[in-house]
Residue, then its C-alpha position, 0 to 999 in steps of 0.5 A: x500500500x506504500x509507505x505511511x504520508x509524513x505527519x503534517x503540522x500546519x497548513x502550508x501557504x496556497x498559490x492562487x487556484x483556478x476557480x472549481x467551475x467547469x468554464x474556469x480560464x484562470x492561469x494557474x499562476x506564474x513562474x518566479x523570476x529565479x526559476x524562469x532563470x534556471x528553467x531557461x539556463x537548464x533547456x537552452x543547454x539541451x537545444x544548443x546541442x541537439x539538431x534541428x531538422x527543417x523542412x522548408x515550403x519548397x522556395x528557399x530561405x527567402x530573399x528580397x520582400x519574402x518573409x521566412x518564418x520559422x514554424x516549430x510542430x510535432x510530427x503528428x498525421x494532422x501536421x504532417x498533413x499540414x506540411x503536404x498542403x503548404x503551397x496552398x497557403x503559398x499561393x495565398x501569401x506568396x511573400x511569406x515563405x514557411x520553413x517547419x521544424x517538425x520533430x517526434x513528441x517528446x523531442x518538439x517538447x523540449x526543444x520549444x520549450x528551451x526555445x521559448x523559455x531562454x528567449x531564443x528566438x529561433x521560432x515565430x510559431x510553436x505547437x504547444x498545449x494548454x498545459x504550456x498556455x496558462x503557464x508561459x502566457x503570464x510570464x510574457x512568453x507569448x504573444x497575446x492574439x486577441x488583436x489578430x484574431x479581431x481583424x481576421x475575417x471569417x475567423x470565428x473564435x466562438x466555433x471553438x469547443x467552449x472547454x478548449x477555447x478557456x483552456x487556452x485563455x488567460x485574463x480573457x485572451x488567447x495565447x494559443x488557438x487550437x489546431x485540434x483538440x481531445x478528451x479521452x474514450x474507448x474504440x472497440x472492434x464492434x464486429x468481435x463484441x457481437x460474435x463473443x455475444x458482448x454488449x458494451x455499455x455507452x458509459x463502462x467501467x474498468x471492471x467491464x473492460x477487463x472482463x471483456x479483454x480477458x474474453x477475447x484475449x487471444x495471443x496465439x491468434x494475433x488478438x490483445x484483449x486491449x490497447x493501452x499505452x506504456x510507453x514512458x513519458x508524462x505526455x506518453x503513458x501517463x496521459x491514460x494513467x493518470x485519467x485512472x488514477x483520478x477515476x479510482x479516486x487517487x491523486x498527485x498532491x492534496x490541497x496541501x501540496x502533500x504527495x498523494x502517490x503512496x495512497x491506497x487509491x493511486x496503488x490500486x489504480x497503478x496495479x490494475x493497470x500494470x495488471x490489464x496490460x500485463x494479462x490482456x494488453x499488447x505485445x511489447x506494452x512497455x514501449x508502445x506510445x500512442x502510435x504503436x497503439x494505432x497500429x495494433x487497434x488499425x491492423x486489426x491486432x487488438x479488440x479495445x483501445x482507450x486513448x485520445x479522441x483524436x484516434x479517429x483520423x488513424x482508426x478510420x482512415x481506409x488507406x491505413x486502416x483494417x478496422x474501418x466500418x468494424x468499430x464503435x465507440x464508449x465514453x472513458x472507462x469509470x469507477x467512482x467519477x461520471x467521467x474519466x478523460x482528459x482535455x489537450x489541444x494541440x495549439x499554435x503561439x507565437x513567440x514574444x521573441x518573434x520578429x516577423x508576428x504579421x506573418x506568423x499570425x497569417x500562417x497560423x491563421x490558415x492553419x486553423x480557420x474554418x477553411x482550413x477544414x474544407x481544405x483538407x476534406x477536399x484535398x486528403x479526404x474527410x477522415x483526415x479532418x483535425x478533430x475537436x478543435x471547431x464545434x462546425x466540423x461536426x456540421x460538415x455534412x460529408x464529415x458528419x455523415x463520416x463520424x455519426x459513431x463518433x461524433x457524440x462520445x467525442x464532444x460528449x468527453x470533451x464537454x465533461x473533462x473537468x475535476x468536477x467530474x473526473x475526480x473526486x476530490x478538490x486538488x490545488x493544480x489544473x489538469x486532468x492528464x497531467x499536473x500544469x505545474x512547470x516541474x511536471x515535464x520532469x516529475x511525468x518523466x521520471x514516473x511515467x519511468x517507474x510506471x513503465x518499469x513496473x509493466x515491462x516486470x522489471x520492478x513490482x508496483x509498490x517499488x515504482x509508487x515509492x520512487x515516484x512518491x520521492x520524486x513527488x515529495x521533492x516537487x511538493x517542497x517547492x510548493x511550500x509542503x513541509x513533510 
């Protein structure tokens, strides 16, 4: 059960919260002077030494009139598509040249971040989150786009999912506007569900999921009762992780800052999850991301998936996918919450180091204006539409017609990704999936770690929780704990 919490003596001071409504846009609060400093000494190290891949919009690094701004985004399908539809955006801005720095997760993380955060300058657009939003819009790191997005014609901001829309404001502007958005829910082979004569409920619980993996669980026959990521990484495994610690009732730290991951609930949740995937999950569990995930539900290799919304364009696609036309869809799988899931949008900033903002504003503008959308349909197919980011996507008539299964538990998990209804007690910080805190890039790493290594069988559970617990104490110490 772990070790017993440290004895407490008196209530430490709070940092500003965000108030418990479900529409809340409050930052959740600044970084000091001193630890700007050293988280920007400490990244900027790491971006000085790695490289930097660019791929340009196929016209050089611009020269005379033309304008070349730099756009830094992560390797996902849907920017991937962006990048293949450039000249579009050429043709439109023939005075703007776009060169893209389009880098694997994990590596975009830290190389923006070290970017943004030393005042680098070396990008006019980023790719972040509404983890980063709220925590570097205050501290000056971007720029405000309000005044950009007012001129815009044809822009729209309402359309924006409401839930998503405040995830990027701060003080009534937005820092970041999304590209596409996601909660968390289950995709399930339908087809295998009604020859093993099982019925999936519209709202699961954990329980039932691992009745059903354990079901058609059929390794010898190719066939994982369930896909459920491993792979290391507070953005990677512990994004589906900690939805089911909060569902289990658990938490990272009290109202008091104390670290909550010795407690009963954050163990048990751990060990059901090491145990379903260790019993019913995927071959090689312990490194499967989000993308080994889509390849083992899409090729037919696994009966349920519980994992971003956004799985979708993958899992529906027809040019990549077997499953297309074999599936259907759940809400996140619950136990004592109405709701387990997440909230994240990929978004795009721009720098407050930028020098060419105008231009950087019209990309980013392109990127995510509702033409956009029309564009990608009619150019790569509707499956291929970003997801969660506008409310009239689902009104497309040939999308619509393309997500009617999934349309509802998307919008459904997005509209209810809030602490009210994903957890079960009053904690000090925001997020769902992860904890929008600036040490939680490191703290999600180093646990996401124990946690993999506890599913690989290379330590047990209560080994990895009491890592993670001492990992947690000496983030909790900054935050006034005195355990």
């Amino acid at each position: 059960m772990g070790r017993p919490r440290p004895p407490r003596t008196s209530r430490p001071p709070q940092p500003p919260r965000r108030s418990r409504s479900p529409r809340a846009s409050r930052p959740p609060g600044t970084i000091s002077p001193s630890r700007r400093s050293v988280l920007g000494a400490g990244l900027t190290a790491g971006l000085a030494s790695a490289g930097l891949a660019a791929c340009g919009s196929g016209s050089g690094s611009g020269s005379g009139d033309r304008e070349s701004i730099v756009v830094a985004i992560v390797s996902n399908p849907q920017m991937q598509d962006a990048i293949s539809l450039i000249d579009h955006f050429t043709e439109q801005h023939p005075d703007i040249d776009v060169r893209f720095v389009s880098l694997p997760e994990n590596e975009a993380r830290a190389k923006i971040t070290a970017s943004v955060a030393s005042g680098g300058g070396e990008f006019d657009v980023v790719m972040i989150s509404n983890y980063e939003t709220p925590l570097w819009a205050p501290n000056g790191w971007l720029t405000d786009l309000e005044p950009y997005i007012a001129k815009t014609d044809g822009y729209q901001p309402d359309d924006f999912v409401p839930t998503i829309k405040d995830a990027l404001t701060v003080d009534g502007s937005m820092y970041s506007v999304p590209f596409y958005g996601e909660s968390a829910f289950l995709v399930y082979r339908e087809d295998l569900f009604e020859e093993a004569g099982l019925v999936m409920p519209a709202h699961p619980s954990w329980d039932d999921l691992r009745s059903f993996a354990s079901t058609l669980h059929d390794p010898e026959g190719g066939m994982s009762g369930i896909a459920l990521r491993g792979l290391a990484g507070w953005g990677e495994n512990l994004a589906p992780m900690s939805t089911v610690i909060n569902t289990f009732g658990g938490c990272w730290f009290d109202m008091e800052w104390a670290p909550s991951l010795d407690s009963p609930e954050v163990h048990d949740a751990v060990s059901m999850y090491v145990d379903t995937l260790r019993s019913y999950g995927q071959p090689g569990a312990a490194t499967s991301g989000f993308g080994e995930c889509l390849t083992q539900f899409s090729q037919g290799n696994a009966a349920m998936w519980f994992d971003a919304s956004s799985m979708v364009s993958g899992v529906e696609n027809p040019s990549s996918s077997t499953v297309v036309g074999k599936t259907s869809y759940a809400l996140g799988p619950t136990l004592e919450t109405p709701y387990a899931g997440w909230l994240y949008a990929w978004s795009l900033a721009i720098p407050e180091t930028s020098q060419k903002k105008d231009a950087a504003w019209e990309f980013i503008a392109w990127m995510t204006h509702p033409d956009y959308f029309q564009l990608v349909g009619e150019e790569l197919g509707w499956e291929a539409l970003p997801p969660g980011s506008r409310l009239s996507t689902y009104e497309i008539p040939e999308y619509a017609e393309l997500s009617e299964n999934y349309a509802e538990p998307t919008l459904d998990s997005m509209e209810n990704a809030t602490q009210e209804n994903s957890m079960t007690q009053e904690v000090p910080y925001d997020g769902l999936q992860n904890v929008v805190i600036p040490e939680f890039q490191d703290l999600g790493t180093r646990v996401g770690q124990q946690f993999s290594a506890a599913i690989a069988g290379q330590k047990s559970v209560d080994e990895a929780l009491e890592q993670s617990q001492g990992f947690a104490e000496s983030v909790a110490r900054t935050y006034g704990w005195e355990g």
